[in-house]
Biopython code that builds the backbone (N, CA, C, O; Angstrom):
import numpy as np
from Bio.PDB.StructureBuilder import StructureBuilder

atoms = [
    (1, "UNK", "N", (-29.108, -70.967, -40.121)),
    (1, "UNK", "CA", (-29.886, -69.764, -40.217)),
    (1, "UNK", "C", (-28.945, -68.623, -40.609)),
    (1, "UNK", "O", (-27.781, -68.776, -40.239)),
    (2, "UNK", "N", (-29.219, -67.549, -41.262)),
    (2, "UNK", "CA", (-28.760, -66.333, -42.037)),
    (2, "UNK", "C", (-29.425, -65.697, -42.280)),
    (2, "UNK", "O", (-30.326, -65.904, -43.093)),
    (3, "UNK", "N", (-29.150, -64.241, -41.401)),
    (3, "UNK", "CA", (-29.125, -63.125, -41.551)),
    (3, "UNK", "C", (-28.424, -61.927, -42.630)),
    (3, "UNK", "O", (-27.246, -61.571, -42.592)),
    (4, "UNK", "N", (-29.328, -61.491, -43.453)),
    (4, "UNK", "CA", (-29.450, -61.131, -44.835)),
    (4, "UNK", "C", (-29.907, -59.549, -44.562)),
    (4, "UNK", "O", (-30.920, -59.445, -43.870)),
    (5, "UNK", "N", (-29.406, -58.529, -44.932)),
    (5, "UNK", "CA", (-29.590, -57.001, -45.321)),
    (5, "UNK", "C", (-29.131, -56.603, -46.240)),
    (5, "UNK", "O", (-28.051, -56.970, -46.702)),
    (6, "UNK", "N", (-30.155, -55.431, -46.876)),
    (6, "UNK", "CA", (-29.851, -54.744, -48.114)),
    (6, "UNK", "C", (-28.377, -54.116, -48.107)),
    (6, "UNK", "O", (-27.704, -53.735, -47.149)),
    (7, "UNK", "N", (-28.106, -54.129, -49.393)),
    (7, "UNK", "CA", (-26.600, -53.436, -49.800)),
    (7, "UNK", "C", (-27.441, -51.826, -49.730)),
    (7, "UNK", "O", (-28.504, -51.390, -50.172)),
    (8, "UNK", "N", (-26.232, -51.236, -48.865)),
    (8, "UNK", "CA", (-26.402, -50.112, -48.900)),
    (8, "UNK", "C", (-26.019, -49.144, -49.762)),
    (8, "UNK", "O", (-24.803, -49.168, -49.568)),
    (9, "UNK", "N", (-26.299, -47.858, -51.020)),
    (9, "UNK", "CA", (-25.306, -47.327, -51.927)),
    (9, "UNK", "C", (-25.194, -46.200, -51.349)),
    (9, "UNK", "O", (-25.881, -45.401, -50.713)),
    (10, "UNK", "N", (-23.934, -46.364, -51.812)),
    (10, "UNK", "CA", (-22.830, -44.780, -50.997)),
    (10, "UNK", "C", (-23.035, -43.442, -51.554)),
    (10, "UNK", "O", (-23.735, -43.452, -52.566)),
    (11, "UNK", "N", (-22.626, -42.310, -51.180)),
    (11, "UNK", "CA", (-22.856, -41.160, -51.430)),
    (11, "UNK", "C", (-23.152, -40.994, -53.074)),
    (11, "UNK", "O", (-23.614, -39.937, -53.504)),
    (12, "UNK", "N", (-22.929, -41.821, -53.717)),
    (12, "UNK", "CA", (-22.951, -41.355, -55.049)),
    (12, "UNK", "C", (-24.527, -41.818, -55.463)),
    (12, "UNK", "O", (-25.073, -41.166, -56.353)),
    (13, "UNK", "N", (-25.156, -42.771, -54.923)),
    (13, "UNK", "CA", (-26.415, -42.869, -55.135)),
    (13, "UNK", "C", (-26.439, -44.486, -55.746)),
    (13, "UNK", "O", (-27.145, -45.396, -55.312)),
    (14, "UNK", "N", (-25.589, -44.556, -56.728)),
    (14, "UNK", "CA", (-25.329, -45.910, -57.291)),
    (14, "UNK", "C", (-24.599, -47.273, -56.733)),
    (14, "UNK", "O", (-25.127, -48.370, -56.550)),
    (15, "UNK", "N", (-23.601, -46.993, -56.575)),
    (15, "UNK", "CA", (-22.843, -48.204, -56.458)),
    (15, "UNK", "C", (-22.844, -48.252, -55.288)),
    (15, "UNK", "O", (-23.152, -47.300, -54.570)),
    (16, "UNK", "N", (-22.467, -49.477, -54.852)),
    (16, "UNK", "CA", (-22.960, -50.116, -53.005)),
    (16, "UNK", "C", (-21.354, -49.068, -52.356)),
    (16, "UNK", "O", (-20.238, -48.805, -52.805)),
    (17, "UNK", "N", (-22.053, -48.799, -51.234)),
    (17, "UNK", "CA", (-21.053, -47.957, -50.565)),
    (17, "UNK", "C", (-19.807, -48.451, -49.863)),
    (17, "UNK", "O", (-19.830, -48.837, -48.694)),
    (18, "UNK", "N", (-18.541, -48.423, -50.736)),
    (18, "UNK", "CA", (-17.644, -48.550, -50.281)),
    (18, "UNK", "C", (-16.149, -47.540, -50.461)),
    (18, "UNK", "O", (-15.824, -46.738, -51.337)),
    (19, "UNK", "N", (-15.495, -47.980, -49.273)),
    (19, "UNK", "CA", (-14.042, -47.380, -49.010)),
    (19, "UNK", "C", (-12.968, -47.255, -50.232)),
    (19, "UNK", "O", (-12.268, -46.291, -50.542)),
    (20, "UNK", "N", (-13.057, -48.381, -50.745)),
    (20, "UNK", "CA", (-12.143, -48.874, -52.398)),
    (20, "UNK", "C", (-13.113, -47.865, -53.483)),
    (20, "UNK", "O", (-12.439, -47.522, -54.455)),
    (21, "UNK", "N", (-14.346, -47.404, -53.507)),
    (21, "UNK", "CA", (-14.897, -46.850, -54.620)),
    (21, "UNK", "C", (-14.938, -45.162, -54.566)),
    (21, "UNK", "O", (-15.087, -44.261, -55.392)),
    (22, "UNK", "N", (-14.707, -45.270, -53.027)),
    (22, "UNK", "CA", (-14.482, -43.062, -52.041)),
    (22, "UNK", "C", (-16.065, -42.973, -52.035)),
    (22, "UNK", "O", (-16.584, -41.889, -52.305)),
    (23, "UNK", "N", (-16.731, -43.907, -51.781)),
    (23, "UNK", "CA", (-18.066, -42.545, -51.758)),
    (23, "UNK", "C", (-18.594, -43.620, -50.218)),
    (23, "UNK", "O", (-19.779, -43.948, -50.255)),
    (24, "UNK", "N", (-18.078, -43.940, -49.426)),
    (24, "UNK", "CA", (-18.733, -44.328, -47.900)),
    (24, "UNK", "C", (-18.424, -43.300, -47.083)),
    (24, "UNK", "O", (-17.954, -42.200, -47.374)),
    (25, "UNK", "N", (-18.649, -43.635, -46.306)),
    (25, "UNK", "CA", (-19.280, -42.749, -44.823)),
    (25, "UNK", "C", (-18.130, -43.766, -43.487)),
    (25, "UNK", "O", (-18.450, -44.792, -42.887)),
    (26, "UNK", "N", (-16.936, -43.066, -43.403)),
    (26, "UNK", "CA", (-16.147, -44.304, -42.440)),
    (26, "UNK", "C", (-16.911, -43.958, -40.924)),
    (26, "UNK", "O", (-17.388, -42.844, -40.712)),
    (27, "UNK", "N", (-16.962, -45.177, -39.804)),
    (27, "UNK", "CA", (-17.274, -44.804, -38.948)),
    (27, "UNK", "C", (-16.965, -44.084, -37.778)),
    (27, "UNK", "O", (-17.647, -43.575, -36.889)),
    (28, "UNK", "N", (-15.322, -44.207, -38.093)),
    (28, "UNK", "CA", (-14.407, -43.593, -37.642)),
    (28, "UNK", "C", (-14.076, -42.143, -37.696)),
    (28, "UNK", "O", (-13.195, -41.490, -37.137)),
    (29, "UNK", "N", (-15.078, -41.801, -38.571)),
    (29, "UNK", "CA", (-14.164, -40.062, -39.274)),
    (29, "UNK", "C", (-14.675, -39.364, -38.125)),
    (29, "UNK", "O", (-15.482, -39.858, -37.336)),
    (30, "UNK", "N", (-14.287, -38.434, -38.060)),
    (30, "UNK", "CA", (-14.648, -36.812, -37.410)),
    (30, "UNK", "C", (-16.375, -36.881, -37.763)),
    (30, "UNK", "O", (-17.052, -37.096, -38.768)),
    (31, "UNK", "N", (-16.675, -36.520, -36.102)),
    (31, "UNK", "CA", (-18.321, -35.938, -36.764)),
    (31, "UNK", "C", (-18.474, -35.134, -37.947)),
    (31, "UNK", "O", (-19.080, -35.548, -38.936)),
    (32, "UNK", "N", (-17.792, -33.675, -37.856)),
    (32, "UNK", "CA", (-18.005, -32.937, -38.917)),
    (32, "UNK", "C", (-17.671, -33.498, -39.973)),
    (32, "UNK", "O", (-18.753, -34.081, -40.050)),
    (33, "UNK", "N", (-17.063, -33.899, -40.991)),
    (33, "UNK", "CA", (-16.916, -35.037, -41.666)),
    (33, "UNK", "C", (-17.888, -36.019, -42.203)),
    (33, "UNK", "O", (-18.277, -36.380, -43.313)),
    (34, "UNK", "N", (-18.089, -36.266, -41.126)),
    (34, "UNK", "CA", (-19.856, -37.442, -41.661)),
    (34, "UNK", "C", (-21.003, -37.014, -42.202)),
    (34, "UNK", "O", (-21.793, -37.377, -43.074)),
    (35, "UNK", "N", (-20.791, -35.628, -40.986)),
    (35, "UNK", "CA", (-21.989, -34.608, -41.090)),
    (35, "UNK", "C", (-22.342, -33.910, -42.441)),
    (35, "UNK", "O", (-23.462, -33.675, -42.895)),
    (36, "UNK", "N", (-20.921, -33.590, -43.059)),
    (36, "UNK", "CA", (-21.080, -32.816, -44.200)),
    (36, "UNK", "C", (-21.042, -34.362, -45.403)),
    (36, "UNK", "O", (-21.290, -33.991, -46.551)),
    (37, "UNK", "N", (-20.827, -35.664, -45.316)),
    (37, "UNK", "CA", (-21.042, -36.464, -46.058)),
    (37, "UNK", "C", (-22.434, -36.838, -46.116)),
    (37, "UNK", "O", (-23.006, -36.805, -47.205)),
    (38, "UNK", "N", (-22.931, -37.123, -45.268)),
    (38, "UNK", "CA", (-24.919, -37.322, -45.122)),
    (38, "UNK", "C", (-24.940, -35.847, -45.709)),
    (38, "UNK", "O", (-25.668, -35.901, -46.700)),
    (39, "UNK", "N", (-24.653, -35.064, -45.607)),
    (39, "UNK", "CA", (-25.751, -33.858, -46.358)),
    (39, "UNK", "C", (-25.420, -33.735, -47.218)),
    (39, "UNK", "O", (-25.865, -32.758, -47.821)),
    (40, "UNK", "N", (-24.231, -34.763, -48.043)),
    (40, "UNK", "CA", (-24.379, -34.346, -49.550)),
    (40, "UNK", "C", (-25.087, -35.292, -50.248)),
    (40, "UNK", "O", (-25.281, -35.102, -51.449)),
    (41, "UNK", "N", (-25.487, -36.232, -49.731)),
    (41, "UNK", "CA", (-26.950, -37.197, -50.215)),
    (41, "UNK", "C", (-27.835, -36.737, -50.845)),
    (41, "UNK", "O", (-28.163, -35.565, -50.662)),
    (42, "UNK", "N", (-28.492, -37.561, -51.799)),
    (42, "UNK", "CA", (-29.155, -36.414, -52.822)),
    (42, "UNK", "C", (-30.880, -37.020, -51.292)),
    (42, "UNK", "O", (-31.152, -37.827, -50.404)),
    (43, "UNK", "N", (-31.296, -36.108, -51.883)),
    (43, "UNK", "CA", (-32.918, -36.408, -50.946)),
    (43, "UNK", "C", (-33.624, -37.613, -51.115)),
    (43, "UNK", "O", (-34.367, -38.068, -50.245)),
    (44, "UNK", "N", (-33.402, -38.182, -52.279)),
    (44, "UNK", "CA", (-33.999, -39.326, -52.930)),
    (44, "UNK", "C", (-33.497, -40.147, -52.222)),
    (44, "UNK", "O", (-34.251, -40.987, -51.731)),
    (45, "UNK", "N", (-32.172, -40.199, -51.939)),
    (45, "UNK", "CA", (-31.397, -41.261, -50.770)),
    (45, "UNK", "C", (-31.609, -41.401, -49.401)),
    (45, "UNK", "O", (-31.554, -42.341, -48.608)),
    (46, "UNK", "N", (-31.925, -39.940, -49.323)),
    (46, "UNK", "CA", (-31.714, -40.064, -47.732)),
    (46, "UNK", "C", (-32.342, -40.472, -46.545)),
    (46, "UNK", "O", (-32.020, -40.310, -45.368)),
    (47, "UNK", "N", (-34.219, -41.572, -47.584)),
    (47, "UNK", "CA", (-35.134, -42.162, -46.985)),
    (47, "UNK", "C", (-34.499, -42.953, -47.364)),
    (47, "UNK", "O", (-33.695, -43.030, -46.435)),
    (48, "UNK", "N", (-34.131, -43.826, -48.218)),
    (48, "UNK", "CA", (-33.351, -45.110, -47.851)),
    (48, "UNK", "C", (-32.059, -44.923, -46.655)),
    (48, "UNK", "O", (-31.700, -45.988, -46.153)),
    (49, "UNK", "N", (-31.706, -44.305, -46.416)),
    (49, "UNK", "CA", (-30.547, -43.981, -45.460)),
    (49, "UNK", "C", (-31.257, -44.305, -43.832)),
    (49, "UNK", "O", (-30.871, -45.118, -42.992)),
    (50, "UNK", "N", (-32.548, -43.232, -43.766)),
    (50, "UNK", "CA", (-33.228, -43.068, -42.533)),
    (50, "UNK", "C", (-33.873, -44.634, -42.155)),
    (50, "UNK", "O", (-34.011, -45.054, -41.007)),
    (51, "UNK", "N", (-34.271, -45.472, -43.563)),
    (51, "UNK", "CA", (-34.887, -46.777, -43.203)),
    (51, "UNK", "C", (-33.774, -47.841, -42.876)),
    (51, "UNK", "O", (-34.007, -48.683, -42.008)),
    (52, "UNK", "N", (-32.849, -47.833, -43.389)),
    (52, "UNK", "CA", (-31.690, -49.039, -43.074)),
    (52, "UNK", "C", (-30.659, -48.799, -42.124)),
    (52, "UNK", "O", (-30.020, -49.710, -41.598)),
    (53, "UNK", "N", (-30.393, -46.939, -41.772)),
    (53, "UNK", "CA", (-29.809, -46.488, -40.820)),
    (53, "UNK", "C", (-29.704, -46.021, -39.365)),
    (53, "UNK", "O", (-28.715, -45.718, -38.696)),
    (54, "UNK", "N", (-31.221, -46.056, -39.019)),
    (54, "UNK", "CA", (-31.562, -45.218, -37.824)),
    (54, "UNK", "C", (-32.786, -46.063, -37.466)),
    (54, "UNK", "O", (-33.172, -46.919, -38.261)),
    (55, "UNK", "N", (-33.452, -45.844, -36.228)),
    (55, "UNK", "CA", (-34.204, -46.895, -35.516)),
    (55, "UNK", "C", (-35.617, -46.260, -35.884)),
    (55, "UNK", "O", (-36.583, -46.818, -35.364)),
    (56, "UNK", "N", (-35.987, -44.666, -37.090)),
    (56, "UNK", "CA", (-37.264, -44.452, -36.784)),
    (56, "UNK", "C", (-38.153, -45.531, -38.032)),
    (56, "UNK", "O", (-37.860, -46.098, -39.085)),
    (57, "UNK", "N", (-39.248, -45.393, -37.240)),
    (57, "UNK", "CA", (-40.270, -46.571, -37.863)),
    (57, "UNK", "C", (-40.903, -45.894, -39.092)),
    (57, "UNK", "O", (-41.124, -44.687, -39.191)),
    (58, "UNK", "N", (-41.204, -46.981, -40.153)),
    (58, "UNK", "CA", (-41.662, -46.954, -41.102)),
    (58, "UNK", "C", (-42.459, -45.831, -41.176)),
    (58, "UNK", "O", (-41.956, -44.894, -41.797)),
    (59, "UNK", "N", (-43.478, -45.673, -40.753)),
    (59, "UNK", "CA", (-44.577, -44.829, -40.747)),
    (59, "UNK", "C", (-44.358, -43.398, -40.635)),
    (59, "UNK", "O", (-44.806, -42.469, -41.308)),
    (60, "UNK", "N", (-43.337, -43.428, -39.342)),
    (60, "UNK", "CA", (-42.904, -42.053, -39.447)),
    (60, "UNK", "C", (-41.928, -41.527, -40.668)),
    (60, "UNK", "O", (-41.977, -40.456, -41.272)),
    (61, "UNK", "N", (-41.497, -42.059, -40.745)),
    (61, "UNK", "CA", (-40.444, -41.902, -42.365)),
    (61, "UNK", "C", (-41.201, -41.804, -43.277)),
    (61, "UNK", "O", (-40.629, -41.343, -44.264)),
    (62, "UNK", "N", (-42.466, -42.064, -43.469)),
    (62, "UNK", "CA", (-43.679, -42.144, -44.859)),
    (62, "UNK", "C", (-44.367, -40.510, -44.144)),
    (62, "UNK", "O", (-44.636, -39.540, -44.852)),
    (63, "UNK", "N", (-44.543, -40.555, -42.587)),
    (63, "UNK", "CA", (-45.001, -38.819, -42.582)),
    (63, "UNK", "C", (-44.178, -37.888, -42.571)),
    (63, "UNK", "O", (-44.623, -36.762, -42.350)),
    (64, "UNK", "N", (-42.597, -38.078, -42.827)),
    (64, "UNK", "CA", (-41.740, -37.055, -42.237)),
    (64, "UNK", "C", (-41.309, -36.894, -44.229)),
    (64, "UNK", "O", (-40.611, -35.934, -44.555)),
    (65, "UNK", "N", (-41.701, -37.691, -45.123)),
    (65, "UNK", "CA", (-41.857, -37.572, -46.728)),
    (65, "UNK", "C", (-42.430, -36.973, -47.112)),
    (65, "UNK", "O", (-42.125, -36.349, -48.129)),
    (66, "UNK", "N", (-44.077, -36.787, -46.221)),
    (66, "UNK", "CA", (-44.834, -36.168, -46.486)),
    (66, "UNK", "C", (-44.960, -34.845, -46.221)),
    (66, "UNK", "O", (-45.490, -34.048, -46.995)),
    (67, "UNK", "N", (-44.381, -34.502, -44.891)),
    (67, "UNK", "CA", (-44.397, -33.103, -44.068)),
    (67, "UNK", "C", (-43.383, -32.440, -44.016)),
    (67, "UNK", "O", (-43.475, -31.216, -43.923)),
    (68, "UNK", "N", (-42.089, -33.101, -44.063)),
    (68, "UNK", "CA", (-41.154, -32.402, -44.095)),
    (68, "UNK", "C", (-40.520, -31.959, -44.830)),
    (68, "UNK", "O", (-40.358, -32.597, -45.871)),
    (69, "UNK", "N", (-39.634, -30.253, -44.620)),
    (69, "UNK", "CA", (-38.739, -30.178, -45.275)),
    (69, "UNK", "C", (-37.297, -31.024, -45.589)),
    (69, "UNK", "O", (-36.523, -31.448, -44.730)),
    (70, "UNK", "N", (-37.171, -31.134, -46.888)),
    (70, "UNK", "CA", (-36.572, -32.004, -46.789)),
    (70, "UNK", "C", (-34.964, -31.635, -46.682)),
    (70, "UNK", "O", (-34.242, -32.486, -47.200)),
    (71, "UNK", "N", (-34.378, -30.650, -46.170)),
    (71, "UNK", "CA", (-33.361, -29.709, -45.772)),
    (71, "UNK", "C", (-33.287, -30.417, -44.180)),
    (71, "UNK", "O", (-32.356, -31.033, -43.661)),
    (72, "UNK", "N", (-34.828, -30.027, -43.560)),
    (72, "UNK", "CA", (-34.262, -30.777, -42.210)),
    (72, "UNK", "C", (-34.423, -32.158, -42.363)),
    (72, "UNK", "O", (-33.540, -32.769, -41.761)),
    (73, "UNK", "N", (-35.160, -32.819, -42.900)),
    (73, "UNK", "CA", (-35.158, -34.405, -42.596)),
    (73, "UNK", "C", (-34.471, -34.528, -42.706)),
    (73, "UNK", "O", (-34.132, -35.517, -42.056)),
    (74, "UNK", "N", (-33.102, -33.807, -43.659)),
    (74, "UNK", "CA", (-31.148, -34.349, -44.066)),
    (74, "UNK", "C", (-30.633, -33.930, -42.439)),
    (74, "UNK", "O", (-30.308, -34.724, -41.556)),
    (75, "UNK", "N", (-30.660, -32.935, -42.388)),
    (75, "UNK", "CA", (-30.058, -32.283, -40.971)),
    (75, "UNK", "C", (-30.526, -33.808, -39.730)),
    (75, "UNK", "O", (-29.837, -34.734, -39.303)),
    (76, "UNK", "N", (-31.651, -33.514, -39.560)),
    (76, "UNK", "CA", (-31.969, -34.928, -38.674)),
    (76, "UNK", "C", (-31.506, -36.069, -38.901)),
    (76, "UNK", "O", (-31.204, -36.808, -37.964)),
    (77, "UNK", "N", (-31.349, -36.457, -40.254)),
    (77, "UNK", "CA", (-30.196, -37.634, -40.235)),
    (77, "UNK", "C", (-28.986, -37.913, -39.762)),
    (77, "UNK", "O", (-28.494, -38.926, -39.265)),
    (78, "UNK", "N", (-28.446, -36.463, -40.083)),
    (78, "UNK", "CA", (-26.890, -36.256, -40.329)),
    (78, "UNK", "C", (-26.581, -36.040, -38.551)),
    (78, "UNK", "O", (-25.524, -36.391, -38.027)),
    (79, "UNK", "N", (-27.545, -35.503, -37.923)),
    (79, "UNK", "CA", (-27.612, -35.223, -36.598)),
    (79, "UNK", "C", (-27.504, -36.761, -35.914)),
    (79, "UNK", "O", (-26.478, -37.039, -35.293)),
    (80, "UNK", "N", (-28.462, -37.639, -36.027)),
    (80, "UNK", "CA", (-28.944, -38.869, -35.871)),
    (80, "UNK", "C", (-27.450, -39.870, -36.080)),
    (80, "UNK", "O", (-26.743, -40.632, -35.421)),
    (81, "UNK", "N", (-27.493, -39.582, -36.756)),
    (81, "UNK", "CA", (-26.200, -40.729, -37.190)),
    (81, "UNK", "C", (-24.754, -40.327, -36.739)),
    (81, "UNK", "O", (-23.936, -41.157, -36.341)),
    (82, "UNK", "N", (-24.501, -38.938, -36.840)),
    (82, "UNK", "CA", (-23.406, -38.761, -35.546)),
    (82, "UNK", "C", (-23.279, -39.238, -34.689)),
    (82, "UNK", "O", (-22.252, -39.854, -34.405)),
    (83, "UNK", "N", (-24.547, -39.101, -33.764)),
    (83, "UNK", "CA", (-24.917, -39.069, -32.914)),
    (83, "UNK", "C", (-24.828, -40.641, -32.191)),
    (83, "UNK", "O", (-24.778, -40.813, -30.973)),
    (84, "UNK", "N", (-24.820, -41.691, -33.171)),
    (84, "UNK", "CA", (-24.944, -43.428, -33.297)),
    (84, "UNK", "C", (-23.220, -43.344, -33.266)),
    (84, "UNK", "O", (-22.742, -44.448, -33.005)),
    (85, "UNK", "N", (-22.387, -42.471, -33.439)),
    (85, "UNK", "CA", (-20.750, -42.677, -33.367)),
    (85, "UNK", "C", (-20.449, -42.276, -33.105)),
    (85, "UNK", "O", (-19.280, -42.655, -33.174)),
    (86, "UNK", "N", (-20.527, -40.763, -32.263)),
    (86, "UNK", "CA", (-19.791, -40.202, -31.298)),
    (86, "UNK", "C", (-20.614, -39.760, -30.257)),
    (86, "UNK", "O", (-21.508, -38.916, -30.312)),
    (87, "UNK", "N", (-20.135, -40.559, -29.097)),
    (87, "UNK", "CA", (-20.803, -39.948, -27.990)),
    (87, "UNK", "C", (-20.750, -39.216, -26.596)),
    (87, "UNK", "O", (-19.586, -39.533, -26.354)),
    (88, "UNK", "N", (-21.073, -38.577, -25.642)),
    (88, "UNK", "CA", (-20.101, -37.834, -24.924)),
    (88, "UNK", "C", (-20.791, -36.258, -25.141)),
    (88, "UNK", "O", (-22.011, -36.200, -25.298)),
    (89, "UNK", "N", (-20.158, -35.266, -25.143)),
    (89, "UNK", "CA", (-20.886, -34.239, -25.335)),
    (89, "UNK", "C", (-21.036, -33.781, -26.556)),
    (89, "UNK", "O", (-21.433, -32.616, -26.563)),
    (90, "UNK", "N", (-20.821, -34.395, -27.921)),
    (90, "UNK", "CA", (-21.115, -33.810, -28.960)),
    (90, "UNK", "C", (-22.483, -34.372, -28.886)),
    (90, "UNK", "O", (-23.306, -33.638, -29.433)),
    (91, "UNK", "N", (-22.988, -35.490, -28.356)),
    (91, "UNK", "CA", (-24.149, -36.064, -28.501)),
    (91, "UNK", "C", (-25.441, -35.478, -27.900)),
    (91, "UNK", "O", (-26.645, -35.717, -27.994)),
    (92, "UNK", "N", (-24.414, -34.333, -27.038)),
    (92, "UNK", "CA", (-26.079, -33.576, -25.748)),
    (92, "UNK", "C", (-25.789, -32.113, -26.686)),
    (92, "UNK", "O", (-26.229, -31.083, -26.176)),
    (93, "UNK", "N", (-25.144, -31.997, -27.894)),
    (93, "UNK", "CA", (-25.404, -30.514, -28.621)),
    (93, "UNK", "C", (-26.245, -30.789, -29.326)),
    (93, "UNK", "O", (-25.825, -30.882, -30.480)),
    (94, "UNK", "N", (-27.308, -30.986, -29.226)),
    (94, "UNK", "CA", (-28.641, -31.133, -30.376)),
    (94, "UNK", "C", (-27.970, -30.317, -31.624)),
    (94, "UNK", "O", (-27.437, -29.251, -31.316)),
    (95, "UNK", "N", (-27.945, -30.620, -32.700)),
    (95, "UNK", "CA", (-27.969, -29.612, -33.519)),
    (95, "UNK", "C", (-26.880, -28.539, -33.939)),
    (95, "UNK", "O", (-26.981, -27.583, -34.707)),
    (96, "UNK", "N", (-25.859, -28.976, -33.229)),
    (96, "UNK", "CA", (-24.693, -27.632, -32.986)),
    (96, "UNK", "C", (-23.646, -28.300, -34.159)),
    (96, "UNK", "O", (-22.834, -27.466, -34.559)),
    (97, "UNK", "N", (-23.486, -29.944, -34.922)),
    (97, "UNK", "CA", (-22.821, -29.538, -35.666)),
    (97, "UNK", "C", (-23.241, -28.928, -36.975)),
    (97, "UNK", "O", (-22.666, -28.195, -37.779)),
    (98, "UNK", "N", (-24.216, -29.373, -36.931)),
    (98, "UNK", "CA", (-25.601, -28.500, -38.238)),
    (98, "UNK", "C", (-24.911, -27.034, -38.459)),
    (98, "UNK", "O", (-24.269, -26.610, -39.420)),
    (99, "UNK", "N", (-25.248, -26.457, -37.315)),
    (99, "UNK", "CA", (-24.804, -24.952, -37.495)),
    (99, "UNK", "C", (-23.508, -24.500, -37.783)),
    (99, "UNK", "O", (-23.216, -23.449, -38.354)),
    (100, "UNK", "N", (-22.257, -25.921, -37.072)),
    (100, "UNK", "CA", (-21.113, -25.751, -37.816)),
    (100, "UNK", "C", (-20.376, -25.538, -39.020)),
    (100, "UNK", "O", (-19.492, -24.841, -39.519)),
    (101, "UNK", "N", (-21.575, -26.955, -39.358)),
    (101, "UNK", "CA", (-21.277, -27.401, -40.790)),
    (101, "UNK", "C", (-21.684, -26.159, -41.561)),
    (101, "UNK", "O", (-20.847, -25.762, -42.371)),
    (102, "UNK", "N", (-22.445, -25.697, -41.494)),
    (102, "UNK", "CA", (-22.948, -24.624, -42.589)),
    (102, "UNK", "C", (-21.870, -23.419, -42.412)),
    (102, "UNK", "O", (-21.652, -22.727, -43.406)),
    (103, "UNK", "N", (-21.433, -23.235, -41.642)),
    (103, "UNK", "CA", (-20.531, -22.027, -41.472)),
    (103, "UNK", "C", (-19.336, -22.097, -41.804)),
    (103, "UNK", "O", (-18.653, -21.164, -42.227)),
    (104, "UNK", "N", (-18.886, -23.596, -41.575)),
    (104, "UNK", "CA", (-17.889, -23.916, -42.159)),
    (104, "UNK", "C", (-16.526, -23.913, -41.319)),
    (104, "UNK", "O", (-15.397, -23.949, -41.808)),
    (105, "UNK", "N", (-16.896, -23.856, -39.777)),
    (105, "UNK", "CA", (-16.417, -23.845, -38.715)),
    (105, "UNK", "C", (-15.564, -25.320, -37.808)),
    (105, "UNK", "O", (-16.286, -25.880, -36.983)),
    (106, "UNK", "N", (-14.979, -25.548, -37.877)),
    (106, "UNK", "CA", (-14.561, -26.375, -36.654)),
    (106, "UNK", "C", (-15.200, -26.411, -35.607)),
    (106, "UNK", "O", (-14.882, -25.367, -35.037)),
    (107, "UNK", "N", (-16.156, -27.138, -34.759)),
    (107, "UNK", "CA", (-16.423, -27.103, -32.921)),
    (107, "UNK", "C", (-15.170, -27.191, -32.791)),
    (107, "UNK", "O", (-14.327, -27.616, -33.582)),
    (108, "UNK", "N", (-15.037, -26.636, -31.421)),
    (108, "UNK", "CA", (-13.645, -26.857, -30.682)),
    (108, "UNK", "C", (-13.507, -28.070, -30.272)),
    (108, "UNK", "O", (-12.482, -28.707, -30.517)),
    (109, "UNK", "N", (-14.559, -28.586, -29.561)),
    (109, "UNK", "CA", (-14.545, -30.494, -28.767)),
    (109, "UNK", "C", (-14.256, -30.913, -29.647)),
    (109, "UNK", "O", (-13.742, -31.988, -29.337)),
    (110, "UNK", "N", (-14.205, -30.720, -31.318)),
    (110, "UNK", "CA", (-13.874, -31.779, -31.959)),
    (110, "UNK", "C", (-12.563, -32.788, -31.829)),
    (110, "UNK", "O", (-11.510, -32.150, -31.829)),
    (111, "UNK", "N", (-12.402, -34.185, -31.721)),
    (111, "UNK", "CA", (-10.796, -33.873, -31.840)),
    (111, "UNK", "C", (-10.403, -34.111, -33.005)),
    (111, "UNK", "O", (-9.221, -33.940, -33.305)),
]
sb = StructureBuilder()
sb.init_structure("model")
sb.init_model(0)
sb.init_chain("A")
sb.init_seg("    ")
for serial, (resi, resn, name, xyz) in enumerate(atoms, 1):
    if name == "N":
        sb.init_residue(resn, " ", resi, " ")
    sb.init_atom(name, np.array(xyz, "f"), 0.0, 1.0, " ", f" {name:<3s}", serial, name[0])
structure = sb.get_structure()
């Protein structure tokens, strides 16, 4: 028996996401780091991202296409998926590296 998942493509949209090509997402990096890599996803990606990356269900991903801005559905990703690799108290700041990232700030907890 074998277990089979889609190739995922890396920040560039095209080619499957890897380390040897610079456009992945390491799991290791700095939140801020990741944070500002998911938000440079073009929008078109970032429902394939939310379906192969994060636990929300189909349906909601088909209403959050429909309803949402799609500025925050990136933010909620980028939030989301931190959030799956660093955990501890960056994980109880809802939202606080969002506001980093845009400012262009360091958090201090970062290490």
């Amino acid at each position: 028996m074998a277990l089979t998942t889609p190739i995922l493509e890396g920040l560039d949209g095209v080619q499957k996401m890897s380390k040897s090509l610079g456009n992945a997402i390491g799991i290791h990096e700095p939140p801020l780091e990741m944070y500002g890599k998911i938000m440079s996803i073009s929008d078109e990606m970032m429902w394939r991202y939310y379906e192969l990356l994060t636990d929300v269900q189909v349906a909601e991903i088909e209403k959050m296409k429909r309803e949402a801005h799609p500025m925050q559905a990136k933010k909620e990703l980028a939030r989301r998926i931190v959030a799956d690799f660093h955990s501890g108290k960056r994980r109880r700041r809802r939202g606080g590296l969002g506001k980093q990232f845009q400012k262009s700030e360091a958090p201090e907890d970062v290490e």
